[in-house]
C-alpha positions, -999 to 999 in steps of 0.1 A, spaced: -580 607 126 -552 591 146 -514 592 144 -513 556 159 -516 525 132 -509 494 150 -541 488 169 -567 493 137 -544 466 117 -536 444 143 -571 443 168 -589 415 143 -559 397 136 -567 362 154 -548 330 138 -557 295 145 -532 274 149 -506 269 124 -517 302 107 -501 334 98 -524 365 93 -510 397 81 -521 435 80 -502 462 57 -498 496 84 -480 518 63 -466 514 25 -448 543 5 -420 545 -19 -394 540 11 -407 519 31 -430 490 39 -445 484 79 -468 451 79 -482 433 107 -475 394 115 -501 377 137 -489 338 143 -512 321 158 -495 284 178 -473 267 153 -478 296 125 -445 300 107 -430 325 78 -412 307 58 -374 317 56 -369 341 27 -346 369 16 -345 403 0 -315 408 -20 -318 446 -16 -336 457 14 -330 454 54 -359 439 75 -361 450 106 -384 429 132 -399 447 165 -417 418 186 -447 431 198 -465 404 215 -458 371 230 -420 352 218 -413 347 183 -387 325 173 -367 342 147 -349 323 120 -320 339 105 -287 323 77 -302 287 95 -304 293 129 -335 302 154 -339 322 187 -365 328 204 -372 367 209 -398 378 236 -420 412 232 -402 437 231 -373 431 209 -359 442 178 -338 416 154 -324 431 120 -319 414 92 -298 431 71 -301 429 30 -298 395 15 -298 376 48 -322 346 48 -346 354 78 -384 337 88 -403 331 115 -422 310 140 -442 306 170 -431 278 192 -457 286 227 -494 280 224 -502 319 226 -505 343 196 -472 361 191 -475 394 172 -442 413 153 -441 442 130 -416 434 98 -402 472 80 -390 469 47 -365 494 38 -359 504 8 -388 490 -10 -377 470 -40 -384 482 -72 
């Protein structure tokens, strides 16, 4: 057993380009930890939840974050929080893979 999580869901993640894989590295009641691998061009589309704050930690490479309309690009490491209800996304605007972790807190219900 290991405490760590983000190699084992993150190692095979390997986007072309214009894709977005994903790997879920923790999920309970509170809280939800996934994994976003975009590969050049890959985007998450802008989207919202009405009663939880996202919190993004940029792991790998720059990701350009979206947020109420607006984008700036965030290199590894960084931390951007969305809080609840605010329209956030993302993208990858270089020709590397750019990796960021997205917690979800509270979990909707």
């Amino acid at each position: 057993m290991t405490f760590e999580r983000f190699s084992e869901g993150v190692e095979e993640l390997d986007p072309d380009m214009g894709e977005v894989e994903t790997a879920e590295l923790f999920v309970d009641d509170d809280v939800l930890v996934k994994a976003f691998a975009l590969g050049p061009g890959g985007e998450l589309d802008p989207h919202d939840h009405p009663d939880s704050a996202n919190v993004f930690h940029v792991l790998e490479g720059t990701v350009t974050v979206l947020q109420g309309g607006e984008g700036e690009p965030v290199e590894a490491p960084g931390v951007v929080v969305h809080e609840r209800g605010v329209v956030h996304g993302a993208r990858n605007e270089t020709d590397e893979r750019a990796v960021f972790t997205a917690s979800l807190c509270p979990l909707p219900s």
